[in-house]
N, C-alpha and C positions, 0 to 999 in steps of 0.2 A: 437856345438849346432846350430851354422847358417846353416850348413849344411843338417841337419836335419832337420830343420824349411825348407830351400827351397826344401827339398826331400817332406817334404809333401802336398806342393800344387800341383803339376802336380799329384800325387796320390788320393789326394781328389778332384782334377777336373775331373779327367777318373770316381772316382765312382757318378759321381753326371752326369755326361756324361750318363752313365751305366744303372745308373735309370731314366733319361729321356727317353732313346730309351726304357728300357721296360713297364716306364709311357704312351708312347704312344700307344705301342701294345698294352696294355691294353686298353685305351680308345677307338683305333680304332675296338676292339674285342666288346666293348658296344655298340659303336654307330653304329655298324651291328645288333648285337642283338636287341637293338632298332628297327631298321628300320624293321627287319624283323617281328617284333613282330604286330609293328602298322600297316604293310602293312597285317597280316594273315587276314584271314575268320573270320568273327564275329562269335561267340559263346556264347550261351545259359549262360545269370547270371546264377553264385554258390551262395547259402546265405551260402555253407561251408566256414569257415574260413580256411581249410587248402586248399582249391582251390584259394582264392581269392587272395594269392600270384602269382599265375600263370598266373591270370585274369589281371596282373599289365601291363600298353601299351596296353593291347590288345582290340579292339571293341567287343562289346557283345552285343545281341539283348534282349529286352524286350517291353515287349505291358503295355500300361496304358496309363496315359496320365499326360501332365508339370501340375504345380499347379503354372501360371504365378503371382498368388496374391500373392505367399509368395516368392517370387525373391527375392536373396540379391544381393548386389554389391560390390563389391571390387573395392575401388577409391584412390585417382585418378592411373588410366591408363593412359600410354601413345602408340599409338598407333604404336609398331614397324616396321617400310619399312628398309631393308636392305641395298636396293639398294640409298634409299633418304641417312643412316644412313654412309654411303660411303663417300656420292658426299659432305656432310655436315659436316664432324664430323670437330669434332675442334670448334664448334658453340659456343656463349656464348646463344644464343635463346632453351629456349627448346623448345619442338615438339608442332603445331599446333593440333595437334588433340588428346586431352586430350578427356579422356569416361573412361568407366569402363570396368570390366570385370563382364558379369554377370552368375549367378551362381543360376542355378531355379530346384525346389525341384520336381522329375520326381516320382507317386505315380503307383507301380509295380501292375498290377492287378493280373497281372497271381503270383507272388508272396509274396504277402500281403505286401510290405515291398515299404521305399520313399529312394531313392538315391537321390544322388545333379549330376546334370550334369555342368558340366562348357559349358557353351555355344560360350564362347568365349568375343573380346574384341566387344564393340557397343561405339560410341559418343556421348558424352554426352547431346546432342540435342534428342536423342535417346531411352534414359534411361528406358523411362515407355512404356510397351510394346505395348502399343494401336499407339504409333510412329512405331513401326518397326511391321508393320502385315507382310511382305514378308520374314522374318526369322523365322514367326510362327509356328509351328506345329500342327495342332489342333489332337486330339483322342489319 
């Protein structure tokens, strides 16, 4: 029976070996597709639902205009630098620059219809749009 038992871990480490290497092929097969997707040509909003799977990462153009009065916020944020995230980790401090992520209701004129855009993260000194007019969009 000892025998057995030690036959099967070098067996069950090759398969978990096995599915690592093609755990990763597959993610590196996304995180192309990703890339590739986000970097395409902007294309013209679907209000079809069987297109706006395809629509997913990808930039897409529309005309209206943000509706800055009904912004929501997503808090707290903290403001991710990789390179800070590096030289610091191990910290007991967390990040100075705590803000939100804001998220403002874009009203489609050419297609009657209000998406949400995420506009990204802002500091919370930041918050109400009349502070950050050089991120603004106006039309």
């Amino acid at each position: 029976l000892l025998k057995w038992g030690l036959l099967l871990v070098p067996l069950g480490t090759f398969g978990l070996g096995t599915w690592q290497v093609q755990r990763r092929r597959w993610k590196l097969d996304l995180i192309a597709q990703l890339a590739s997707r986000v970097t395409a040509e902007p294309v013209p909003l679907s209000l079809d639902p069987m297109e706006l799977k395809d629509l997913e990462y990808r930039p897409v153009t529309v005309r209206g205009r943000f509706e800055h009065s009904k912004e929501l916020y997503v808090l707290p944020r903290a403001l991710v630098d990789p390179e800070r995230e590096a030289r610091e980790a191990g910290r007991l401090t967390s990040s100075p620059d705590v803000g939100a992520n804001v998220v403002t209701p874009f009203y489609c004129t050419d297609l009657g219809v209000t998406i949400l855009v995420n506009r990204g993260f802002v500091p919370k000194k930041k918050l109400k749009p009349e502070t950050r007019q050089k991120g603004q969009v106006r039309g």
